[in-house]
PyMOL commands that place a pseudoatom at each C-alpha (Angstrom):
pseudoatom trace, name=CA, resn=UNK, resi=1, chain=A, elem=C, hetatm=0, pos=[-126.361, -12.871, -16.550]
pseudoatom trace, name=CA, resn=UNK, resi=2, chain=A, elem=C, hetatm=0, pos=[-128.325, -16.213, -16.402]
pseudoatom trace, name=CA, resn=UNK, resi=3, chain=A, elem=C, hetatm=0, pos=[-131.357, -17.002, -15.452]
pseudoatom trace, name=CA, resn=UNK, resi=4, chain=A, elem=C, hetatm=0, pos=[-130.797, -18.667, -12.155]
pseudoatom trace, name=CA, resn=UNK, resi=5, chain=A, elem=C, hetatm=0, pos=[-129.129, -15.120, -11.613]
pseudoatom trace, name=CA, resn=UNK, resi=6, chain=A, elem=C, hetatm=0, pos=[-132.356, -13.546, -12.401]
pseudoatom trace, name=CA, resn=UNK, resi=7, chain=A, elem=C, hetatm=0, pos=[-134.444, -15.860, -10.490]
pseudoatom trace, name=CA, resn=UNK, resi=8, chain=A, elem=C, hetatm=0, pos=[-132.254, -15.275, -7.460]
pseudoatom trace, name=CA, resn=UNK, resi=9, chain=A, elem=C, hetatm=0, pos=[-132.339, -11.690, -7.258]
pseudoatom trace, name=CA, resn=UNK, resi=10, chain=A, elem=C, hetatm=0, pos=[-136.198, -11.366, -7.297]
pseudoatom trace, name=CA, resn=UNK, resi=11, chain=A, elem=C, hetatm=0, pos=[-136.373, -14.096, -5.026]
pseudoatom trace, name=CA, resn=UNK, resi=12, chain=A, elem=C, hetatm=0, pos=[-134.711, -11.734, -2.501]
pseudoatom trace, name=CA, resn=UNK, resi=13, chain=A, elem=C, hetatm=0, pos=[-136.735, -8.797, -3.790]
pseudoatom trace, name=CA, resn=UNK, resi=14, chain=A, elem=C, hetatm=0, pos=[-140.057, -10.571, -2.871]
pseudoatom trace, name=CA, resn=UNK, resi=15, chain=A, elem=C, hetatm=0, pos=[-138.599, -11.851, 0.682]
pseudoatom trace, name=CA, resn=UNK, resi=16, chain=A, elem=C, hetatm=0, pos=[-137.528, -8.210, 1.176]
pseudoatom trace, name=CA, resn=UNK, resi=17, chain=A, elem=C, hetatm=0, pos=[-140.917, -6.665, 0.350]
pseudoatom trace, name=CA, resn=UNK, resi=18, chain=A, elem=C, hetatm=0, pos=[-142.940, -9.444, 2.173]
pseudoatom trace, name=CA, resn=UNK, resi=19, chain=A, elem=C, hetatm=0, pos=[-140.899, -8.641, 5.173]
pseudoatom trace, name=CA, resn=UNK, resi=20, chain=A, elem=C, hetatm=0, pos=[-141.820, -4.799, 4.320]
pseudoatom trace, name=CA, resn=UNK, resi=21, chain=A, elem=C, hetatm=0, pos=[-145.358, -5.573, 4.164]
pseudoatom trace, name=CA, resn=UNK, resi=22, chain=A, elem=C, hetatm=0, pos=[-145.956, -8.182, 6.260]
pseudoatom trace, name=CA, resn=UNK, resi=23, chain=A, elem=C, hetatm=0, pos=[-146.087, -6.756, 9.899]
pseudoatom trace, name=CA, resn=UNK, resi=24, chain=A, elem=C, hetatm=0, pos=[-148.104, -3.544, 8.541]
pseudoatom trace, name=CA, resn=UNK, resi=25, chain=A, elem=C, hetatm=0, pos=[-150.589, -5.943, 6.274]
pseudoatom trace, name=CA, resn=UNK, resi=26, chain=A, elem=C, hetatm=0, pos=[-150.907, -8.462, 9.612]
pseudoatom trace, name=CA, resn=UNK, resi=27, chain=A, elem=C, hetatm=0, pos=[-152.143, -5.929, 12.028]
pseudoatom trace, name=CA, resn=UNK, resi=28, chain=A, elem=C, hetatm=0, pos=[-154.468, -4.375, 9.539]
pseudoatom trace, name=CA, resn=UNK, resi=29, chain=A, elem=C, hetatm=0, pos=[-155.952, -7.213, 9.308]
pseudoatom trace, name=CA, resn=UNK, resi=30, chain=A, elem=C, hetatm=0, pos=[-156.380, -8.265, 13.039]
pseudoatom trace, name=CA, resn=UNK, resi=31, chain=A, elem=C, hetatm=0, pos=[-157.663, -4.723, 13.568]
pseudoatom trace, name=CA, resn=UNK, resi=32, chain=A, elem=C, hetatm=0, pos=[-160.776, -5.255, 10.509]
pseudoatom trace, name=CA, resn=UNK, resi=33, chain=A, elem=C, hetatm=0, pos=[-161.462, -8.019, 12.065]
pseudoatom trace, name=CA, resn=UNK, resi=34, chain=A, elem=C, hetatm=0, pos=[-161.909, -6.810, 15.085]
pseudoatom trace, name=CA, resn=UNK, resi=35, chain=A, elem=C, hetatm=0, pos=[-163.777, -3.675, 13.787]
pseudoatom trace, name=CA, resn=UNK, resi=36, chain=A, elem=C, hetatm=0, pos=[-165.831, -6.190, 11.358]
pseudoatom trace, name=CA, resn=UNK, resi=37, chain=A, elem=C, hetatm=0, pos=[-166.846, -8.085, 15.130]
pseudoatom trace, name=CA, resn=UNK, resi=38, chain=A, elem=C, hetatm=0, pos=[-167.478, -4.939, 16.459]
pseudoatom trace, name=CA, resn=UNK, resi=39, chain=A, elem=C, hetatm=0, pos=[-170.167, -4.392, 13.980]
pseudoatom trace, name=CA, resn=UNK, resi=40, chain=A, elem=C, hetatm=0, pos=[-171.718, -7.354, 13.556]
pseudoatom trace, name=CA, resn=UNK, resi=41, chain=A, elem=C, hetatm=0, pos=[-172.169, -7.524, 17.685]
pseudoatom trace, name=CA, resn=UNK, resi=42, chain=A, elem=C, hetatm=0, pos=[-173.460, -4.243, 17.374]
pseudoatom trace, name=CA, resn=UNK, resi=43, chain=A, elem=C, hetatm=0, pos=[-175.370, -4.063, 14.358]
pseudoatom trace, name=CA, resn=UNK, resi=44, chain=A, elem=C, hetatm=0, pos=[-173.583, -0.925, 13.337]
pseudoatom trace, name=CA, resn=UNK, resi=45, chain=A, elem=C, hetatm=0, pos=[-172.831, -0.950, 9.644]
pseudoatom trace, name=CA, resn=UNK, resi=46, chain=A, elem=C, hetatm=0, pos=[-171.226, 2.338, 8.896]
pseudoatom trace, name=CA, resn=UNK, resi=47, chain=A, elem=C, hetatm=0, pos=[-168.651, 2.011, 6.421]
pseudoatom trace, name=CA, resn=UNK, resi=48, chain=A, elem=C, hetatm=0, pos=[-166.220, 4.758, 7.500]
pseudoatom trace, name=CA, resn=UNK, resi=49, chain=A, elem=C, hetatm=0, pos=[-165.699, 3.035, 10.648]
pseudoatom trace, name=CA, resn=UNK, resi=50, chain=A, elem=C, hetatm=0, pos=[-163.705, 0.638, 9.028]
pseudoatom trace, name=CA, resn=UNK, resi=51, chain=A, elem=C, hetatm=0, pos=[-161.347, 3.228, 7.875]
pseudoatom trace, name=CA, resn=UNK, resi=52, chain=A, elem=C, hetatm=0, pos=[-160.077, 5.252, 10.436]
pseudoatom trace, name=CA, resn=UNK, resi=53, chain=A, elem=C, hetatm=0, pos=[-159.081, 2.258, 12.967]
pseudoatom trace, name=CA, resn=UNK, resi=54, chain=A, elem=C, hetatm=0, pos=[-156.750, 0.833, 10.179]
pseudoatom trace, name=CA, resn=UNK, resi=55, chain=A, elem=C, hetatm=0, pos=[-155.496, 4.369, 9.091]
pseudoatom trace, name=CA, resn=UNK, resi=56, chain=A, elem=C, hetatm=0, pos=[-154.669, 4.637, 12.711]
pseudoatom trace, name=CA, resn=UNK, resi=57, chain=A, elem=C, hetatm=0, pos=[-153.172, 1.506, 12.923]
pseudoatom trace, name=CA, resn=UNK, resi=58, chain=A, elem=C, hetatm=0, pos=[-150.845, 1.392, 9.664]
pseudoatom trace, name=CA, resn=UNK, resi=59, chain=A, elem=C, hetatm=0, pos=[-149.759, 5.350, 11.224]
pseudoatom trace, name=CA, resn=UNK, resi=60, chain=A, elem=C, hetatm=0, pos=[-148.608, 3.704, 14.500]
pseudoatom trace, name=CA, resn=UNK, resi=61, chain=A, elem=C, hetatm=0, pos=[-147.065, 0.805, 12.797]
pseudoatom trace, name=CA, resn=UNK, resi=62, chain=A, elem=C, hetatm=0, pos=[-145.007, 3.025, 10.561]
pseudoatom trace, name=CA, resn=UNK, resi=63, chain=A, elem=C, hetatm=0, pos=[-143.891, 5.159, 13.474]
pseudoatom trace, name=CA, resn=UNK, resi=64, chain=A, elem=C, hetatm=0, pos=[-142.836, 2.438, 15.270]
pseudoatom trace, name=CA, resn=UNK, resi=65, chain=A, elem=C, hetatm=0, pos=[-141.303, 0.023, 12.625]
pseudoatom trace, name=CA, resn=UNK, resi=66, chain=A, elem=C, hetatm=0, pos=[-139.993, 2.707, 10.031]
pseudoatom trace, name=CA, resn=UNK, resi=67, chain=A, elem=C, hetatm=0, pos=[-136.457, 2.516, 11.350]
pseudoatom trace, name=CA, resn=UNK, resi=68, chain=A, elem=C, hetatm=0, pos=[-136.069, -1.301, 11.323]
pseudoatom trace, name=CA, resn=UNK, resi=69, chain=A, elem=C, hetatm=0, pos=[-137.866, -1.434, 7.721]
pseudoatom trace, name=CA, resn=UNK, resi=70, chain=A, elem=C, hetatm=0, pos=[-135.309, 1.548, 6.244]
pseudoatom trace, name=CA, resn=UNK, resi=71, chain=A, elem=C, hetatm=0, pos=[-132.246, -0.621, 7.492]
pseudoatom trace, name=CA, resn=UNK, resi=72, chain=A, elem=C, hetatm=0, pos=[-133.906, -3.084, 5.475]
pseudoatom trace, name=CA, resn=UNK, resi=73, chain=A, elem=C, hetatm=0, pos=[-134.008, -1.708, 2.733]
pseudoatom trace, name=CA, resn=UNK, resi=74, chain=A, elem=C, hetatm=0, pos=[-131.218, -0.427, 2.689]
pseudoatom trace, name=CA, resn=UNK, resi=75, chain=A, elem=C, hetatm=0, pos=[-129.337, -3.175, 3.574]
pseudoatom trace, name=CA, resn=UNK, resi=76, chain=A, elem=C, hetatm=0, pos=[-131.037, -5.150, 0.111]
pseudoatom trace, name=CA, resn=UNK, resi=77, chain=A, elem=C, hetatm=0, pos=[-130.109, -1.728, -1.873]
pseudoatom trace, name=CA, resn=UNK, resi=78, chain=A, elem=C, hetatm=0, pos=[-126.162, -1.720, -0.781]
pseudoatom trace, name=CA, resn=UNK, resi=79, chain=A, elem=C, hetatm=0, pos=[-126.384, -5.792, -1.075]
pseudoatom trace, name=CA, resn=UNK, resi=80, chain=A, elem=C, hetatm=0, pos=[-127.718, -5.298, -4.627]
pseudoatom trace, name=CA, resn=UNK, resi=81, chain=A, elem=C, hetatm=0, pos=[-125.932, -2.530, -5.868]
pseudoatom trace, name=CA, resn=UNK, resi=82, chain=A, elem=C, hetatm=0, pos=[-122.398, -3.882, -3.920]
pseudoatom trace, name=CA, resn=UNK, resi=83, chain=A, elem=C, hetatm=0, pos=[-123.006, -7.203, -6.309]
pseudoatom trace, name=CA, resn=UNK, resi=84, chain=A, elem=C, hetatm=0, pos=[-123.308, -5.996, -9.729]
pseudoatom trace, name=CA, resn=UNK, resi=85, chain=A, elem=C, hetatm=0, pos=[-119.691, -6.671, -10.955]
pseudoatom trace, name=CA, resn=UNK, resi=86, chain=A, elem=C, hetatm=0, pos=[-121.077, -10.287, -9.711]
pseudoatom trace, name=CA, resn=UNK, resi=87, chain=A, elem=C, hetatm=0, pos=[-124.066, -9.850, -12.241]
pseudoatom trace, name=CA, resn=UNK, resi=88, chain=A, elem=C, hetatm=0, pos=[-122.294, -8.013, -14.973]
pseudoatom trace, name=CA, resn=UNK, resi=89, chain=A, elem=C, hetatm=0, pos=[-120.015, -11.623, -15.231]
for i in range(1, 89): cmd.bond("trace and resi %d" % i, "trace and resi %d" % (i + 1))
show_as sticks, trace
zoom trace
């Protein structure tokens, strides 16, 4: 097993998480944003507020985007686990 090997294989593992992440981290961000605007127009500065918005919003992303992020990951797993006579060499 070289290192190039190595280097390869958690190359693909940090693509595959970022692409895990990405679309739940994105809209949790839009929506603290948005709730951070919120306050500041308002002058509301409870911190809980923050919280529930973005629990809501990483529930509904889940929901909606578990499916395509299970075939995903398993997709990396059968890739990985179909090449190991590949990294065994």
């Amino acid at each position: 097993m070289s290192q190039d090997l190595i280097v390869q294989i958690f190359r693909e593992f940090l693509k595959t998480a970022i692409f895990l992440m990405g679309p739940i981290l994105i809209a949790t961000i839009i929506v603290g944003l948005l709730v951070s605007i919120f306050q500041a127009a308002t002058q509301i500065h409870e911190m809980t507020l923050v919280f529930v918005p973005k629990i809501i919003v990483i529930g509904l992303c889940l929901m909606i985007l578990f499916p395509w992020m299970l075939n995903l990951m398993v997709s990396y797993t059968v890739n990985l686990f179909s090449n190991i006579p590949t990294y065994v060499k």
